[in-house]
C-alpha positions as CSV (number, residue, x, y, z in Angstrom):
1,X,0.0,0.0,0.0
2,X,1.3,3.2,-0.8
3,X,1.9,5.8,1.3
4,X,0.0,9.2,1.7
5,X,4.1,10.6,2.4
6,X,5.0,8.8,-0.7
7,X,2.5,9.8,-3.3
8,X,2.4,13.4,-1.9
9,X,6.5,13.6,-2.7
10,X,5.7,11.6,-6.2
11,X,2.7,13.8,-7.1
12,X,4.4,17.4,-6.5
13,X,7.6,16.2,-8.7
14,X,5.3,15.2,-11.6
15,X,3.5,18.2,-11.7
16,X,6.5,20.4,-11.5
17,X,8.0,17.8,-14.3
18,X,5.0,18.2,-16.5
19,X,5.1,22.1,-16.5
20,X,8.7,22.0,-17.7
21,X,7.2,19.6,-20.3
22,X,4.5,21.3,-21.7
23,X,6.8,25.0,-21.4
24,X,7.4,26.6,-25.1
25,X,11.1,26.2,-24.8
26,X,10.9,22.8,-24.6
27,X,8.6,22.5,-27.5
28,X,10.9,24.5,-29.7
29,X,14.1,22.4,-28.6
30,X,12.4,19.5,-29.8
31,X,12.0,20.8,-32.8
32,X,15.5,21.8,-33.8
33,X,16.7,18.2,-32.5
34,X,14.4,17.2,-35.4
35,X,15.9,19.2,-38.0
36,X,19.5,19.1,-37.0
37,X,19.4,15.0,-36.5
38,X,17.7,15.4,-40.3
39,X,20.9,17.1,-41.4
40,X,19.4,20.8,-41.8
41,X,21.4,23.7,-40.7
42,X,21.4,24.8,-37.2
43,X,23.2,26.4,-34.6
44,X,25.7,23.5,-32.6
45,X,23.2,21.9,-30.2
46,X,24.7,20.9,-26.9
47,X,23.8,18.5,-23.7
48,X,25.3,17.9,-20.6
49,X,25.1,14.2,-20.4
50,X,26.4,13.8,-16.4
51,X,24.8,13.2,-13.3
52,X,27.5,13.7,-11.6
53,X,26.7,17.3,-10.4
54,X,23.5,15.9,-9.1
55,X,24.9,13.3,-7.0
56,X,27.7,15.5,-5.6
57,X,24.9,18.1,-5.0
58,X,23.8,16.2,-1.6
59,X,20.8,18.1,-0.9
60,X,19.8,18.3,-3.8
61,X,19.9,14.5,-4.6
62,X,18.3,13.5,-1.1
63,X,15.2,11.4,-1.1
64,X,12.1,11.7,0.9
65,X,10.3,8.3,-0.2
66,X,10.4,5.4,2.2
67,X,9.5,3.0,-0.7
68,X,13.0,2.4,-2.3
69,X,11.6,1.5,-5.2
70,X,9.9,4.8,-5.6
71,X,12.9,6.3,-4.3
72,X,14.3,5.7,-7.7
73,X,12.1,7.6,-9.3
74,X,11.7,10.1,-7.1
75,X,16.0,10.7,-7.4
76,X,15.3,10.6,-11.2
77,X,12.6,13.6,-11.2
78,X,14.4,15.2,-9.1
79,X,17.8,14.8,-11.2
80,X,15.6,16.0,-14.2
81,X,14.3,19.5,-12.3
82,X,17.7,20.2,-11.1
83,X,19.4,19.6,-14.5
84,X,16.3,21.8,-16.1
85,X,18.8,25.2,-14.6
86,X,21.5,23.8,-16.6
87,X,19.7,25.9,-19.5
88,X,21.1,23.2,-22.4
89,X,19.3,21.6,-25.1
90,X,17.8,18.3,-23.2
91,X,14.2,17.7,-24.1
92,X,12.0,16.5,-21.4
93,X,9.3,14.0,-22.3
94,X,5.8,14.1,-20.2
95,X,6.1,10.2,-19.1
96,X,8.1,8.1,-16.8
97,X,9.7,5.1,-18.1
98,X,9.4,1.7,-16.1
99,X,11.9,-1.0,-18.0
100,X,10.6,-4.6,-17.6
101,X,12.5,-7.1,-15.8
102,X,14.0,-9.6,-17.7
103,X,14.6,-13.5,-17.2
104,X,18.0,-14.8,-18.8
105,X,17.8,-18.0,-20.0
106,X,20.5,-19.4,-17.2
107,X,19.3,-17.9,-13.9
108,X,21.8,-16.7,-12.5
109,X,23.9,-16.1,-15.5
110,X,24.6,-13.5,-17.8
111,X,22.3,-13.3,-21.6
112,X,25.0,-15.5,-22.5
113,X,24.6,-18.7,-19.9
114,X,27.9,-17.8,-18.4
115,X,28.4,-15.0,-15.6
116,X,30.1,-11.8,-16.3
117,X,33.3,-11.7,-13.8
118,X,35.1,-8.9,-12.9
119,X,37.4,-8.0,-9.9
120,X,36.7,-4.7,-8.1
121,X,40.0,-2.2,-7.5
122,X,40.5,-2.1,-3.8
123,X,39.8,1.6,-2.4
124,X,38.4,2.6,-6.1
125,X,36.0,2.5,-8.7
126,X,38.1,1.1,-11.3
127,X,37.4,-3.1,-12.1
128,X,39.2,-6.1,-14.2
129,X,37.8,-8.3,-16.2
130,X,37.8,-11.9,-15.0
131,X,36.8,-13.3,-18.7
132,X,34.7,-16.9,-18.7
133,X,35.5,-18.1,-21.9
134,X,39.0,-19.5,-21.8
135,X,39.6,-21.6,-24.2
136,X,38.4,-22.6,-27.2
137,X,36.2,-25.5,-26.6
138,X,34.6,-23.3,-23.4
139,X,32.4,-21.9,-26.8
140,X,30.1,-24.8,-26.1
141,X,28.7,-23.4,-23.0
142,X,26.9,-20.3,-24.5
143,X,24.0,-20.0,-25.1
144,X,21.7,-18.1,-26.9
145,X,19.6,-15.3,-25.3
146,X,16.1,-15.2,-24.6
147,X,13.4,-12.8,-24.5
148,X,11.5,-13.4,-21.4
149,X,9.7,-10.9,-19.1
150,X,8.9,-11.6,-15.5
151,X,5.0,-10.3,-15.8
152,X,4.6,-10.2,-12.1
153,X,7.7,-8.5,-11.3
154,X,7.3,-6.0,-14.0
155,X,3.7,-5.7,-13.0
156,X,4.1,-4.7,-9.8
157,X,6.2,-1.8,-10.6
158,X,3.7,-0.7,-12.5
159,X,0.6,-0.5,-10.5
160,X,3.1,1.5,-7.6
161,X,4.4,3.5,-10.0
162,X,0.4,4.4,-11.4
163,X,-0.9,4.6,-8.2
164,X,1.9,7.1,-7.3
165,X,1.7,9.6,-10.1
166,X,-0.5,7.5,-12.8
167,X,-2.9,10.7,-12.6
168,X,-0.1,13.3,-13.4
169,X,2.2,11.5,-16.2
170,X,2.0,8.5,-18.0
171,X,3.5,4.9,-17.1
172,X,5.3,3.4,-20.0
173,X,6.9,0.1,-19.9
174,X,10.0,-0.9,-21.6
175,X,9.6,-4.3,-23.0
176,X,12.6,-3.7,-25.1
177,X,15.1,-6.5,-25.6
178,X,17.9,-7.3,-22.5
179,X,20.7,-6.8,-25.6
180,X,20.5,-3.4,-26.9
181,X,23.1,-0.2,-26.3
182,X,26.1,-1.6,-25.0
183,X,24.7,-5.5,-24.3
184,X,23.7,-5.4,-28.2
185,X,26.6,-4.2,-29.3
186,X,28.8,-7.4,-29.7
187,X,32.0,-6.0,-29.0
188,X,31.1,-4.7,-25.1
189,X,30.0,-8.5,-24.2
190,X,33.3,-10.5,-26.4
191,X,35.2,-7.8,-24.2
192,X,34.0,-9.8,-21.0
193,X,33.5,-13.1,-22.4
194,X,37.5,-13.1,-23.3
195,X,39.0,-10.4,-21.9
196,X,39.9,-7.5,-24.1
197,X,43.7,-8.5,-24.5
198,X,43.0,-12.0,-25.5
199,X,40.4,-11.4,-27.9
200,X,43.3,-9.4,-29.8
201,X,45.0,-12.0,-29.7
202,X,42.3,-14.4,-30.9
203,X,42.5,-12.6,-34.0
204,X,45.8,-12.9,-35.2
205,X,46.1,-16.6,-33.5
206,X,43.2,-17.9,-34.1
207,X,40.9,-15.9,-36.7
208,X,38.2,-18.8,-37.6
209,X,37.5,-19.8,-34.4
210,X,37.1,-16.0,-33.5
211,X,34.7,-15.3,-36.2
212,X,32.9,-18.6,-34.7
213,X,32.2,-16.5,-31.9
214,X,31.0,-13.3,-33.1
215,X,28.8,-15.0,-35.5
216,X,27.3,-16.4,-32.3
217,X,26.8,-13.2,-30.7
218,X,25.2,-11.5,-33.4
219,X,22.8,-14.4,-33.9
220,X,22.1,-14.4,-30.3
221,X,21.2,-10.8,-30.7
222,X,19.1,-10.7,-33.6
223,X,17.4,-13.9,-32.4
224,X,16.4,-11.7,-29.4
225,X,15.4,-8.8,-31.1
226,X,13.1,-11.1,-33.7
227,X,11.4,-12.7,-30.5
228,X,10.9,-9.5,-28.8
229,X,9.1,-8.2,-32.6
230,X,7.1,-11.4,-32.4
231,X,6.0,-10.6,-28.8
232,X,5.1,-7.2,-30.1
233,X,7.2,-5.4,-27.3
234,X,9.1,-3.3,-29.6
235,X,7.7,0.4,-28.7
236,X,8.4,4.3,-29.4
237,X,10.4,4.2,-26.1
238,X,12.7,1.6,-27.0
239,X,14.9,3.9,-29.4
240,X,18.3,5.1,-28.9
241,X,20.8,7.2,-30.3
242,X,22.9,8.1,-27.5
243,X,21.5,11.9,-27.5
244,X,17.9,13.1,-28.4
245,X,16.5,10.6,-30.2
246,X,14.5,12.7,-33.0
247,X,14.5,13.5,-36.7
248,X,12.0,14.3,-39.5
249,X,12.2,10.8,-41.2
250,X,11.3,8.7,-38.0
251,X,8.1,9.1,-35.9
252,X,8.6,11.2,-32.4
253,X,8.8,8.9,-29.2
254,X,5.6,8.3,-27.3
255,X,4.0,6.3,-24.5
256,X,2.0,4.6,-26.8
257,X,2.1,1.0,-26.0
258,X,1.5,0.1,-29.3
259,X,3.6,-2.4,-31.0
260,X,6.1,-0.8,-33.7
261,X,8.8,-2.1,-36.2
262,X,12.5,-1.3,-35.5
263,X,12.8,0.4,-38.7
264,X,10.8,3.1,-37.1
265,X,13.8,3.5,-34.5
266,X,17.2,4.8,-33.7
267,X,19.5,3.0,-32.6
268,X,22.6,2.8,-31.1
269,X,26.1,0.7,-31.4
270,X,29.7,1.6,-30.1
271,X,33.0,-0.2,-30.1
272,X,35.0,0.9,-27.5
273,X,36.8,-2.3,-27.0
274,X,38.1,-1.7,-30.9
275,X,40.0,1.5,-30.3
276,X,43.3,0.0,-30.7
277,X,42.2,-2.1,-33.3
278,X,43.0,-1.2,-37.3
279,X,40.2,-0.1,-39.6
280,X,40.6,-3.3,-41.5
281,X,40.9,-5.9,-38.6
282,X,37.6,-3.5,-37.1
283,X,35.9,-4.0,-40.4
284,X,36.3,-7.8,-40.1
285,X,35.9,-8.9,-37.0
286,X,32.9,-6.4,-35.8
287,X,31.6,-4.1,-38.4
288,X,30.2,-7.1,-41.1
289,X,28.5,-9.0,-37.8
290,X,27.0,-5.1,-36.6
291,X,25.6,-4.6,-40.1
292,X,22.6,-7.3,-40.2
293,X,21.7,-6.2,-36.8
294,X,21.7,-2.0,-37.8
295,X,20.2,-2.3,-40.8
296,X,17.1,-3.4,-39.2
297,X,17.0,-0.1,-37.9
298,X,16.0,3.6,-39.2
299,X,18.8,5.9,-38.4
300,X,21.7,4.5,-36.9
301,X,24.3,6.3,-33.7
302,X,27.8,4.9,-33.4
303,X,30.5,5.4,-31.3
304,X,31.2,5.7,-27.6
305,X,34.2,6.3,-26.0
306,X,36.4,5.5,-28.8
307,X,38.3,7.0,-31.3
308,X,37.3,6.6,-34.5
309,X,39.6,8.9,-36.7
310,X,40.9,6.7,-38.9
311,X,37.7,4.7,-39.3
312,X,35.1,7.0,-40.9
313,X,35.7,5.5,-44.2
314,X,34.2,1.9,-42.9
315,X,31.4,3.3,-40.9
316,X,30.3,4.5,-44.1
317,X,29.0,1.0,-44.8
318,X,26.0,1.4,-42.6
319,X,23.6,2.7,-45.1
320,X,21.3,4.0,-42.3
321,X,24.2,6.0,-40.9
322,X,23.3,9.1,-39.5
323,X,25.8,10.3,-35.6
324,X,29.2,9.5,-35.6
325,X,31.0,10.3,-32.0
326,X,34.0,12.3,-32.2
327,X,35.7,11.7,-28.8
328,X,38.4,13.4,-26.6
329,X,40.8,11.2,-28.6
330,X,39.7,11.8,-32.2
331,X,41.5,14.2,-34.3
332,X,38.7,16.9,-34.7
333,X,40.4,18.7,-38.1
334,X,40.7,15.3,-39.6
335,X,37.1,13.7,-38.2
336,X,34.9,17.3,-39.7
337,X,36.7,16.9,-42.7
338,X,35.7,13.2,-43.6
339,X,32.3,13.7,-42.3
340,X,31.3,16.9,-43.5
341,X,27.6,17.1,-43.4
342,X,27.0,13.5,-44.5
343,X,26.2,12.9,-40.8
344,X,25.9,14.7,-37.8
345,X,29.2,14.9,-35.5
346,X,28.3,13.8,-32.0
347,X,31.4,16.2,-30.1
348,X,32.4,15.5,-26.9
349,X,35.3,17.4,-25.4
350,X,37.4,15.6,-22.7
351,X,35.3,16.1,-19.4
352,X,39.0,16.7,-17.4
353,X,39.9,19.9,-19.0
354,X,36.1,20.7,-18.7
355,X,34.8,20.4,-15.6
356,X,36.6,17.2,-13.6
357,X,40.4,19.1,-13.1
358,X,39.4,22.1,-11.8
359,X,37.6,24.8,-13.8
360,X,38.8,27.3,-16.1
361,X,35.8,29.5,-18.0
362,X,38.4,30.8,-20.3
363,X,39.8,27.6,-21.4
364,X,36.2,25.6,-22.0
365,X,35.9,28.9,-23.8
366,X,39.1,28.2,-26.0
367,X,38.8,24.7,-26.5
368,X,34.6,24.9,-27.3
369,X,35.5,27.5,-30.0
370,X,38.4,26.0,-31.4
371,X,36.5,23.1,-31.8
372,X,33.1,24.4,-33.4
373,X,35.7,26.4,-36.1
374,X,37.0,23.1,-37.3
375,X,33.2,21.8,-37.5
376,X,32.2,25.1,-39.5
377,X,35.6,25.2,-41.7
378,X,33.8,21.8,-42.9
379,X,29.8,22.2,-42.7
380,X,29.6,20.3,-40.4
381,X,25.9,19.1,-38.6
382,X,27.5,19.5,-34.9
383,X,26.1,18.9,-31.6
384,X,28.3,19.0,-28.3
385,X,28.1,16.6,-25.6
386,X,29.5,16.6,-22.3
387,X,29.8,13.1,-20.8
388,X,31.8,10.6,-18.6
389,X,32.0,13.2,-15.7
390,X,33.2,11.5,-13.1
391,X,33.3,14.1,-10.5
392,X,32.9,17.7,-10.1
393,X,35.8,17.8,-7.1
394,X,32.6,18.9,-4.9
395,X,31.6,21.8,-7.3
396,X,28.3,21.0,-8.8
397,X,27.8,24.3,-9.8
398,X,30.2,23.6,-12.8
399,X,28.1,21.9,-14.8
400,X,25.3,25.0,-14.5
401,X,28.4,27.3,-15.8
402,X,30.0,25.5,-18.5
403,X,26.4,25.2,-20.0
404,X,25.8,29.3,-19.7
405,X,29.7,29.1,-21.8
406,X,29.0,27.0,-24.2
407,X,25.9,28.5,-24.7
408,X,27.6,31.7,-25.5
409,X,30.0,30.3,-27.6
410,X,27.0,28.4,-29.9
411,X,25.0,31.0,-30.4
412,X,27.5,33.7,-31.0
């Protein structure tokens, strides 16, 4: 039964959530996500992709529910009113998201019948790899996904999250497949399945037995995406593209519940664990087993972490190609001058000489401008992302300013 406390804390978040919603400027933001992510002029769009300013914001990030499951979302309303003063180009949708819970096919397991190890860095936040496919003939005990939902679990969520703010804002369950974003992206799960140094060497030792196993992983995903179409839990809310997911030739998001085909989705693949890898070895042993699964897709985001300078060239295989990320690595002058405006270049400047090292107005300044030059010297579609802040050093209030200086820099 939920509480009078509860709802009371749920109710006045929604409302205040809806008005920012519903406001004009929201509205309009929207609208030039559309037109930019459909390759029209605009101004550089930017987003400050962190929470990190929020959680180091104490107050600020301090729950009032006792239900801890509705703490969750009461942390994540709250996370979205506080970031609303950072004054960037986030849209807000007028729903909350509730994402099924999945049943792997081992219990207990990983999608893949074999746990995901890894060994935590005494003192820190940094972890190892323990990889569970060791040898060759351990490719045996994999397994391929499934698509289950636990209906009472998922369920239950639900009805407490309805009967907490039902009223206000819609519910929307996420009956998405459990491999998408990073799971579905076949090179984050080889990475733990073999360890990312051995899986280099599996391709220069043992190449065919290598390909073996990616052909298995992108089976196992597509096989999970085909029984999640037959289930008809594909929906408007399972699209991703890493940023804001909108653009003229793909229908807007929605709490609909209505089934739809992935065709009428973005969607999202990285391959982080390829950085060191060349453009021909990334070409073989990831890009050709990617392809089936993006071109099920409408518009296609890819890239992460990585640098992928010298690989624009392959990427260009992906006929529904439309974001490539150009990290803290990349060479920007090189990166806007193979892309152009063929596709929109996802930016994001490294987060220590932003905000995580101390803070210098006049050097985000610098580095933001120097950077959106390049971009114009090349008409380029640019949008600037600041992500993978891992702390503000206790300064929240960073994240508020380099948005108001980057602001000023993009619209000058």
């Amino acid at each position: 039964m939920l509480s009078r406390h509860d709802r009371a804390i749920m109710q006045d978040l929604a409302r205040r959530y809806l008005e920012v919603c519903r406001s004009e400027r929201n509205v309009a933001k929207r609208q030039l996500w559309i037109r930019h992510n459909s390759l029209h002029p605009t101004r550089p769009l930017f987003q400050a992709m962190t929470r990190q300013h929020f959680i180091e914001d104490t107050d600020a990030s301090r729950t009032g529910c006792e239900d801890p499951f509705l703490q969750l979302f009461e942390r994540e309303l709250k996370r979205r009113l506080y970031h609303v003063a950072c004054d960037d180009d986030t849209v807000f949708e007028p729903w909350l998201v509730h994402h099924a819970t999945h049943v792997p096919a081992s219990p207990g397991a990983g999608p893949w019948g074999v746990p995901f190890v890894h060994e935590q860095v005494p003192g820190g936040t940094g972890w190892h790899i323990k990889p569970t496919i060791l040898e060759p003939e351990d490719l045996c005990r994999l397994v391929q996904p499934s698509h289950h939902i636990d209906e009472v679990v998922t369920a239950e969520g639900r009805d407490k999250l309805l009967d907490a703010v039902g009223d206000v804002l819609p519910v929307v369950i996420d009956r998405g497949p459990m491999l998408r974003s990073f799971p579905g992206d076949i090179a984050t799960d080889v990475g733990f399945l073999r360890g990312h140094e051995q899986m280099m060497w599996d391709m220069v030792d043992r190449p065919d037995w290598y390909h073996q196993l990616l052909a298995f992983l992108r089976d196992g995903v597509q096989a999970s995406h085909d029984a999640c179409a037959a289930a008809g839990d594909w929906s408007r809310t399972c699209g991703d593209n890493q940023s804001m997911p909108y653009a003229e030739e793909l229908p807007l998001p929605s709490p609909s519940p209505d089934p739809v085909e992935r065709r009428t989705l973005w969607w999202f693949m990285a391959a982080q664990e390829y950085a060191s890898i060349s453009p021909a070895m990334h070409d073989e042993f990831l890009l050709q087993y990617q392809l089936p699964i993006l071109s099920q897709f409408g518009l296609v985001a890819y890239g992460c972490c990585e640098d992928l300078t010298r690989k624009i060239d392959i990427l260009r295989k992906i006929p529904n190609l439309r974001r490539i990320a150009v990290t803290p690595w990349a060479d920007v002058p090189a990166c806007a001058e193979q892309i152009g405006h063929d596709y929109v270049c996802s930016w994001r400047p490294n987060p220590a000489r932003m905000v995580c090292c101390g803070y210098d107005e006049n050097q985000v300044r610098l580095d933001i401008t120097a950077g959106l030059d390049e971009f114009a010297r090349h008409d380029c579609r640019v949008d600037i992302t600041l992500k993978d802040v891992q702390t503000v050093e206790g300064h929240p209030e960073r994240i508020r300013d380099w948005c108001r200086v980057v602001r000023l820099c993009v619209e000058s």
